[in-house]
N, C-alpha and C positions, 0 to 999 in steps of 0.2 A: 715170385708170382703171388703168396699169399698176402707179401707186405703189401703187392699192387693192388690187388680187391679189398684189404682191410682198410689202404689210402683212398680207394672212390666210397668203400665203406659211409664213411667218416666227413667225406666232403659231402656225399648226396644226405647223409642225416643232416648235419650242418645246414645247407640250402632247403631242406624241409621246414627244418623247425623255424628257418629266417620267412620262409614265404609263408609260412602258417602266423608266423608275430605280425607279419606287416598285414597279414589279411586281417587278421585279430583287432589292430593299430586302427585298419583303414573302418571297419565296422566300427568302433569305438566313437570315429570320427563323425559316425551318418549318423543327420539328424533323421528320426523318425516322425513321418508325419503324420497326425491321423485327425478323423471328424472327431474326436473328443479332446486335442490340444486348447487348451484355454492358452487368452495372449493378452500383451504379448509376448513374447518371448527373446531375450537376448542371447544374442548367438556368439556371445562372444566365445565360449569355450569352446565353439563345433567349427572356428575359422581356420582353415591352413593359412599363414601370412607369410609372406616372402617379402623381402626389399630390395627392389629396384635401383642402386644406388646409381645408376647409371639413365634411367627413366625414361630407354629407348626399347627395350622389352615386348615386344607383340605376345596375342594368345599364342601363337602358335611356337613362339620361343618359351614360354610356361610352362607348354605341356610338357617339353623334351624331359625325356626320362630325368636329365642330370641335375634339369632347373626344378623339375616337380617333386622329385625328394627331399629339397632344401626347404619346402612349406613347411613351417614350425606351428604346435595346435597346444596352447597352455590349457588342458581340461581344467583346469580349477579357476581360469579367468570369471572371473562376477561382478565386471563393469565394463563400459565401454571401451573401446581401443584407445590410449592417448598417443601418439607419438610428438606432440607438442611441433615445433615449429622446425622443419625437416625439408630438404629441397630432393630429398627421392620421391619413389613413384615406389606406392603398396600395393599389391595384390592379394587379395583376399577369394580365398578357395572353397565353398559350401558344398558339401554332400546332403542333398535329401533325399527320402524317399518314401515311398506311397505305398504300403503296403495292402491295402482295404481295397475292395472291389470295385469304388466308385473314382472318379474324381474330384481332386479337393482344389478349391480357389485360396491363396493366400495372398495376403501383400507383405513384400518384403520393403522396409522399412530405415533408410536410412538418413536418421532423424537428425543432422546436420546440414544449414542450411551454405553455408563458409567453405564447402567443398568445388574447386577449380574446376580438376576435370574428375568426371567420374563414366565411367567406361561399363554398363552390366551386360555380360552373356549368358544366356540361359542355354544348356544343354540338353539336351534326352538322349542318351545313350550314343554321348559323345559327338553326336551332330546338333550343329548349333541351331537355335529353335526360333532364339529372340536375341538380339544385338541393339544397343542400346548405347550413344555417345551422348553424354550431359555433363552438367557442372555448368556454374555460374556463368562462366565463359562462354557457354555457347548459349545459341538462342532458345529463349523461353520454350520455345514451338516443339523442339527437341524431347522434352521432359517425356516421359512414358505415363507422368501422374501427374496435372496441372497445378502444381502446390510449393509453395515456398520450399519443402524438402524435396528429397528426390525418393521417393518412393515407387514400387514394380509391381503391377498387379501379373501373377504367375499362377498358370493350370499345371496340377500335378496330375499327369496320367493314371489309372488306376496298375495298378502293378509295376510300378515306373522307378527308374533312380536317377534323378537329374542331380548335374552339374553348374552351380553358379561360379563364375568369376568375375571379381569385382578390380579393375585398375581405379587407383586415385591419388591424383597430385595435387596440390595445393601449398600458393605460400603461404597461406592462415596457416593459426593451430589445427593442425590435425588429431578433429576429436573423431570417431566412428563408432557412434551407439548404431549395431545394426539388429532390428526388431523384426519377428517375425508375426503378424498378425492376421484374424481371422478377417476379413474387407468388412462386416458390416460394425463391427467392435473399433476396427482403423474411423469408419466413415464419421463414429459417433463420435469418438477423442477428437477426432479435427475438429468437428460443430463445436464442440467446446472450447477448446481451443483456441479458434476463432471469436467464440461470444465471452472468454475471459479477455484476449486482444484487444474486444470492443470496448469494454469495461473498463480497462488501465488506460488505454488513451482519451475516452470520454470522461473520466476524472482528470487525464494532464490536462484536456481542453479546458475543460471548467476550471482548472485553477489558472489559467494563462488568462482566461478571459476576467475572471475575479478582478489578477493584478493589474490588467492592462485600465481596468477602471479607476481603481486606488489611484494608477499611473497619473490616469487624465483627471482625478479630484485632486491629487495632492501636489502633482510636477512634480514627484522625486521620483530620483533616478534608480534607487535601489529597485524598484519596482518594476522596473526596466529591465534591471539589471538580472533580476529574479525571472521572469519570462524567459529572458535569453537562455537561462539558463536551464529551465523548465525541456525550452524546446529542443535543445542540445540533449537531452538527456532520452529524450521523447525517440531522436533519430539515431539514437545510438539502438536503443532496444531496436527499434526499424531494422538497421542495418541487422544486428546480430542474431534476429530471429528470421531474416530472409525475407520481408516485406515490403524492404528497397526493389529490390531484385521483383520482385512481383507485379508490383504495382507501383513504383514511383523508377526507378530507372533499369530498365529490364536489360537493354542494348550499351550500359555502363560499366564493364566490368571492373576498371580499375575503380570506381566508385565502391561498388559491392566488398573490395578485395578492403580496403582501405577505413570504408564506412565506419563499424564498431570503434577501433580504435583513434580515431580521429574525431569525433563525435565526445568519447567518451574522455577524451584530452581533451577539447575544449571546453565540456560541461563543468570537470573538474577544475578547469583556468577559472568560470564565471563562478564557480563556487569559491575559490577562495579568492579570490577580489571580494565577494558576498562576506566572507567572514573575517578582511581587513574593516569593509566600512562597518559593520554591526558591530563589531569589538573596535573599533577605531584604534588598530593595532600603531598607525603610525607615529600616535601618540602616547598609548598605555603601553604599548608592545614592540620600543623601536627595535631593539634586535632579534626578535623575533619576525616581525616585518619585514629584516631586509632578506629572513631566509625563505618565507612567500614572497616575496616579490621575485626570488632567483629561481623557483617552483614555477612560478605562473609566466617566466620568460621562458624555461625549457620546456613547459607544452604548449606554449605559443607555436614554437615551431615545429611540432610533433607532427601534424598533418602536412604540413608541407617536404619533410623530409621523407614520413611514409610514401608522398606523392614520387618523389625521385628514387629510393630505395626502398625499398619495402623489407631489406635483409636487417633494417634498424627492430622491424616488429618482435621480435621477440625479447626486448628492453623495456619496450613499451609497458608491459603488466607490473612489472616491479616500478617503474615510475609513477604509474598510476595508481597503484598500492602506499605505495610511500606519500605521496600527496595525499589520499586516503586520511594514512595514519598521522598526517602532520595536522591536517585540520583536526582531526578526535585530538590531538594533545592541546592545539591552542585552545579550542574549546574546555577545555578542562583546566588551564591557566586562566583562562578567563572568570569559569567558575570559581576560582578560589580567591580571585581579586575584587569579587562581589556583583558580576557584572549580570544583569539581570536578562539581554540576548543569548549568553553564553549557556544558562540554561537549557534552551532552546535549539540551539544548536547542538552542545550536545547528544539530547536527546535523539534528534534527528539523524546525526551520523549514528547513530548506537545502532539503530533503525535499519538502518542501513548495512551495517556491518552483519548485523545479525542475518539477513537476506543474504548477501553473499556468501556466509560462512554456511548458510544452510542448502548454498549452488553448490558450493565446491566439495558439502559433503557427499551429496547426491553424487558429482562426478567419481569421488571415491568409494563408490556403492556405501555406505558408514550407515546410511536412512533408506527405506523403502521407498519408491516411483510413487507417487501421488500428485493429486490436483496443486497441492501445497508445495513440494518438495520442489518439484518443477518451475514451478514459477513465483520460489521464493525470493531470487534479485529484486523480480518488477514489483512481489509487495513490498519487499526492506525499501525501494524504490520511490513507491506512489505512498508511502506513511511518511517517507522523508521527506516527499514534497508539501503533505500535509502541515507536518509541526514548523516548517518553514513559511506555510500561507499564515498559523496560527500566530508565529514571530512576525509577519511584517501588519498583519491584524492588530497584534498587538503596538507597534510601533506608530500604525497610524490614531492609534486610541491616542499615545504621549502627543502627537502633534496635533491632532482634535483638541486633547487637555490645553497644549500652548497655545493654540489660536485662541479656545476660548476665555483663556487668562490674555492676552493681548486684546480681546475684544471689550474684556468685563474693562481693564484699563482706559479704553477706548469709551467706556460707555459713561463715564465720571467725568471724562474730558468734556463732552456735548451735553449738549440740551435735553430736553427729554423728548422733542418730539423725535430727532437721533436715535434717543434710547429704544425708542417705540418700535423704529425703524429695524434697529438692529436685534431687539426680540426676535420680530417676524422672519427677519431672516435666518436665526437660529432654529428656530421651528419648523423652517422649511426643510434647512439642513438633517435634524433629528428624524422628520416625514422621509424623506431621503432615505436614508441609512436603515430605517424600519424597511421600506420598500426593497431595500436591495437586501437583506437579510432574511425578508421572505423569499426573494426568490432564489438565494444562494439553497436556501433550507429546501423550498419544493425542489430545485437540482437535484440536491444530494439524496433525498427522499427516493427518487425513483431511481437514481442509480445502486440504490443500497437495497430495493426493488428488487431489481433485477441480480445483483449479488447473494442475496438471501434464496432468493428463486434456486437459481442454479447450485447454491450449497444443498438445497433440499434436493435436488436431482442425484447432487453426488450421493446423501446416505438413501438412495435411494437403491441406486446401481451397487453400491458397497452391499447388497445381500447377496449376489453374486458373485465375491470373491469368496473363494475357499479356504484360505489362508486365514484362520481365528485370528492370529494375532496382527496381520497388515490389517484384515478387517476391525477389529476392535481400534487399531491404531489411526485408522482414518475414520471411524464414526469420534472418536474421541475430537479429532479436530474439527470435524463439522462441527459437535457442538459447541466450541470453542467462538467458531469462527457465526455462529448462531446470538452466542450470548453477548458477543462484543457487537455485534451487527445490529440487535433491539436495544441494544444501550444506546448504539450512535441513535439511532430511532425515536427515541427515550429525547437526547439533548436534542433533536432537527423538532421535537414538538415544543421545549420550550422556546425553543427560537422564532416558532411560529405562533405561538402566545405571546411575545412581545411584539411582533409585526402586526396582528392582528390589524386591519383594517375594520374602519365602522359600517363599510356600505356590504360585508359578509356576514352572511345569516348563519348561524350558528346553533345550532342544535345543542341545548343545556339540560340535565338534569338535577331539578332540584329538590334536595334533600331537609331535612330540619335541620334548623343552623344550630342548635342547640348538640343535638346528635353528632354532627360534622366534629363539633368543639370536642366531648367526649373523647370521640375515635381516634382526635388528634393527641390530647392529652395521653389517654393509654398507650398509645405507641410510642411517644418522645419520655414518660417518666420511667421506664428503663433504661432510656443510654442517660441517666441525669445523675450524678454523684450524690451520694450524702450531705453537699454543702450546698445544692439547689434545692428550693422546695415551689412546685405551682401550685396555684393556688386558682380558683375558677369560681368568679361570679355573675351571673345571670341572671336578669328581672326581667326579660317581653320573652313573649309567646311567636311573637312577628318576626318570618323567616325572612333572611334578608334572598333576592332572589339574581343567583348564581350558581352555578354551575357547582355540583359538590365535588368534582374532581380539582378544580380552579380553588376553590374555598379551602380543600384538602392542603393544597401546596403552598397557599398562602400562610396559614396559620403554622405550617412547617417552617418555613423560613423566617417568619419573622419569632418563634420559640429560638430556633439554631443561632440565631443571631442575639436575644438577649441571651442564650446561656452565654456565646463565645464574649461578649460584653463583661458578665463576670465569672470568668472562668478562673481568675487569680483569687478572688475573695468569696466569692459566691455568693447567694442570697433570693430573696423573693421574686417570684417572675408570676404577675397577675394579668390571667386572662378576664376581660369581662365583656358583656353585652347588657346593650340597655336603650331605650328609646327616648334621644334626645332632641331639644328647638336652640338652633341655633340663626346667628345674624351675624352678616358682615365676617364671617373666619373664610381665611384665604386654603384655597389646597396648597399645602407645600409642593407638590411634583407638576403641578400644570397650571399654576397660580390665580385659578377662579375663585369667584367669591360666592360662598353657600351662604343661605339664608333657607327657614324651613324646618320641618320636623324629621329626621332622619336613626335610621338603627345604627349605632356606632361599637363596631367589636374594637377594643382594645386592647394589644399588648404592652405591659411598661416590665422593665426591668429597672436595677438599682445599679446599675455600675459605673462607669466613667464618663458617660456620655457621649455628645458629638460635637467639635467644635461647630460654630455657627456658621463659620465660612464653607465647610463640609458638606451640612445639611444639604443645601442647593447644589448639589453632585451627585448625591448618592442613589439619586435613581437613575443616574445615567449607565446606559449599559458600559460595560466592562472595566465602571469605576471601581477599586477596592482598596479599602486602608488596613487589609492586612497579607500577611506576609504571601510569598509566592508557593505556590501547591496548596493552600490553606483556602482559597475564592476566586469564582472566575470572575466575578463583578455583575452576575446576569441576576442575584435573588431578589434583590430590591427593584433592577430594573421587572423583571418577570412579576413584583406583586403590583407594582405599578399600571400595567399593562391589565393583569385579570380584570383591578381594580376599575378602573376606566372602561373597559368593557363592558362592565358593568351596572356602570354610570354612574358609579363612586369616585369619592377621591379620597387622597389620604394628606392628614395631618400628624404634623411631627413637632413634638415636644419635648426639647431634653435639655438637661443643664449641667456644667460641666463643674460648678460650684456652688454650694460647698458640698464636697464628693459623696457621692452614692446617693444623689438626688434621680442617676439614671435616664433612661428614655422613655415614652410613651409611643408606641403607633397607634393611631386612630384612626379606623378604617370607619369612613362616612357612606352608608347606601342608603336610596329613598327610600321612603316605608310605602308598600306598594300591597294595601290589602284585596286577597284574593280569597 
């Protein structure tokens, strides 16, 4: 009798201390809500998950004692869910509750847009409150939150303890960041959200439209080829941020399910065909070649297979990756063969690489949630399509160069009335290219606008985090993304100093030119070695009238350029100014003929000079005779441009024998007493 009371003893302690741990267990589990939660909040450590492997499961078979015990909760989870590419069905389990007297509004938050079916039930004390069928698959109209993601707006009762359960099957990656957020903190991240959206594809637009013009001045096909490739890249982000799905094919789902990696296979086929023709592998690079070519046949038919089985998707990423890394190597074989695209290139995948590696660290929580972190792909993304407009930019400069070397050929064959003929049409051509350079520069001007805007919003909002070190960590990158932002700012003004048209009025301040020369001097005889010495003569009083910012950068580039002249031997570099009467001297850059009393500041230096045939190039823009990272080819076009504005010209003097006879620039402006 005593062993029988000591055996229920022992059982009913037993059964206490199990029902005290699981009460312990299940409180452990309940998020607590309250009006002081700042968000948003990732839930990944408060989820009970189960899997479905069977994917026929209802709520009401979840709750069954046997299947509800099985929910597994990793409190130490500190990133989203991955279960990668999986043909079950998960349910995810949320305990909250309300403890404050009032009621709290939240939105639950789950920030994938690639999810099939997704299924939310909201409880209150066990009776279901809100029932909820979505996921890509079904219709738009369905949604509880009208947004590319599936997001829940939910009232917590005040004294309350609800129940969420979430089904979701998908044959995408199943990613599940699921966020908890306050709705007007949600309402504000979307606005942004959307006005960064705006911003990456109003940059893709503007560079599709750039090349479609190159297309139609030059008929080559890279430029084509480059678009295609632009826009493939364009509808991959589409696809993968749930944009398709919103606004371009809502009633598509095999589209939706498909979209990212099929998009993002073909963008990667048009980019390396792009970096067979730039690196003209079939010639410099035969076997190499024939392992791009065997590359860009299997993602040929990557979408087409996705379209019939979709169980290929999860090969997909390493295919995509490896094609990736196969263009970074050829580009860096390229580099080492000398090849002046492959620079280019290069950089651009680097660009690139760097954006994704900074997605994927995000995915493995490794960097904190920011404006940055988030949407570091689409900037490694939209910088790679930059340094690629700046490669075929530069490519169409080599075929401007050959045309106008077949033209100059062309102009010895004919007459002169010919010759006359075929000036003016070069002139037009140059008018051209000024005009579209303006208005590439006001594009980018306002969209960098608008980018700069929105940076100063972000450190604006960052006084609201409480986290010192997220917050020092994202003002740090605003300013980052502040300094590189007045820089591009910086080069879109001298782009628009070279465009300058004559019939815009322009607002100049003018300084003493004597003073201007000074300010320039003092600044440039610090970076100047011990084997440079300037030297500064001056005789008029008479300011020449310009703009002393324009004057400023003028006498900067043309100093940088005699020191870079004798930077092997070094020697004297004389600034002078003086008031001189000249007849019949031609401008070198726009070939009129001065006659007249005029102020002439000139730089000479001693060093090698310029061949003759050179001369008549070097104001052209993104002409340069020296080596690559050393000159964009814009300083001599840019002092040509002030110069002319201000209804000067410039003459060029240099001799290339017998040596260290050097160059002279001589900058002609009317003498205009005031």
């Amino acid at each position: 009798m005593k062993k029988n009371v000591i055996h229920y003893l022992i059982v009913i302690t037993f059964l206490s201390f199990q029902l005290i741990a699981n009460v312990a267990f299940a409180k452990a589990n309940v998020f607590a809500v309250s009006p002081s939660n700042q968000s948003p909040i990732l839930l990944s450590s408060h989820l009970g998950i189960f899997e479905d492997a069977s994917g026929i499961l209802t709520l009401a078979d979840v709750q069954k004692e046997d299947v509800a015990k099985q929910f597994q909760t990793d409190l130490s989870a500190n990133k989203p869910l991955n279960m990668s590419y999986t043909s079950s069905a998960y349910w995810l389990r949320l305990e909250l509750e309300n403890s404050s007297d009032k009621p709290i509004e939240r939105v639950l938050d789950v920030n994938h847009s690639l999810l099939e079916k997704l299924d939310f039930y909201f409880q209150t004390e066990n009776q279901n409150y809100q029932t909820v069928h979505t996921g890509y698959s079904q219709p738009f109209e369905n949604r509880a939150y009208k947004s590319r993601i599936f997001a829940f707006p939910i009232v917590l009762s005040a004294h309350s303890h609800h129940t969420i359960y979430l089904r979701i099957q998908t044959q995408n990656a199943m990613i599940i960041p699921v966020l908890l957020w306050v709705p007007n903190d949600f309402y504000i991240q979307e606005r942004n959200e959307y006005s960064i959206q705006a911003i990456y594809f109003g940059l893709v637009l503007a560079i599709i439209l750039l090349n479609l013009i190159f297309a139609l001045v030059t008929k080559e096909f890279d430029y084509l080829l480059y678009v295609g490739m632009t826009i493939f890249v364009a509808f991959a982000f589409i696809g993968n941020r749930g944009f398709g799905s919103e606004f371009l094919w809502q009633d598509l789902t095999w589209l939706t399910r498909i979209a990212p990696l099929s998009f993002g296979s073909l963008a990667l086929t048009s980019q390396l065909f792009f970096v067979r023709r730039m690196l003209d592998t079939p010639i410099s690079l035969p076997k190499i070649d024939y392992v791009l070519k065997l590359f860009i046949g299997v993602q040929i038919i990557i979408p087409v297979v996705l379209l019939f089985t979709f169980q290929f998707a999860k090969f997909v990423p390493i295919i995509l990756a490896t094609s990736a890394l196969l263009a970074l190597i050829v580009s860096v074989i390229g580099m080492r063969k000398g090849k002046r695209n492959a620079y280019f290139l290069f950089t651009a995948f680097s660009l690139l690489a760097i954006g994704v590696i900074g997605n994927a660290m995000l995915v493995l929580a490794l960097v904190p949630v920011n404006i940055f972190t988030i949407h570091s792909s689409q900037m490694g993304s939209v910088l790679e399509l930059v340094v690629f407009t700046f490669l075929l930019i530069d490519r169409y400069q080599l075929i401007r160069e050959e045309k106008q070397k077949n033209a100059m050929q062309l102009l010895i064959a004919h007459d002169e009335n010919k010759l006359l003929n075929l000036q003016v049409n070069q002139m037009q051509k140059l008018e051209s290219i000024s005009r579209l350079t303006s208005g590439i520069a006001h594009d980018f001007n306002n969209i960098l606008t608008g980018m700069l805007g929105y940076n100063e919003l972000n450190k604006f909002y960052s006084d609201d985090i409480k986290d010192e070190e997220l917050k020092a960590d994202i003002l740090n990158n605003a300013i980052q993304v502040e300094k590189a932002g007045y820089r591009a700012v910086d080069l879109i003004k001298k782009m628009m100093a070279y465009s300058r048209q004559g019939t815009i009025k322009i607002d100049i301040t003018v300084k003493p030119t004597i003073e201007i020369i000074n300010e320039v001097l003092a600044m440039v005889r610090p970076g100047l070695t011990s084997i440079f010495k300037v030297q500064s003569d001056t005789h008029t009083d008479f300011n020449i009238q310009i703009d002393a910012i324009d004057l400023h950068q003028i006498l900067t580039n043309l100093l940088v350029n005699a020191r870079d002249a004798m930077k092997e031997q070094g020697g004297d570099i004389n600034v002078s100014l003086n008031v001189v009467t000249v007849s019949d001297s031609i401008c070198t850059a726009c070939g009129k003929s001065l006659s007249g009393e005029f102020i002439v500041l000139s730089v000479q230096d001693h060093g090698t000079g310029i061949e003759e045939e050179i001369i008549n190039r070097i104001f052209d823009p993104f002409f340069t005779t020296k080596v690559v990272g050393e000159g964009t080819g814009l300083g001599l076009s840019t002092v040509s441009g002030m110069v002319h504005h201000s209804n000067g010209h410039v003459f060029v003097d240099s001799k290339t024998s017998p040596p260290n006879q050097g160059t002279a620039f001589k900058l002609f402006f009317p003498v205009i007493k005031v």
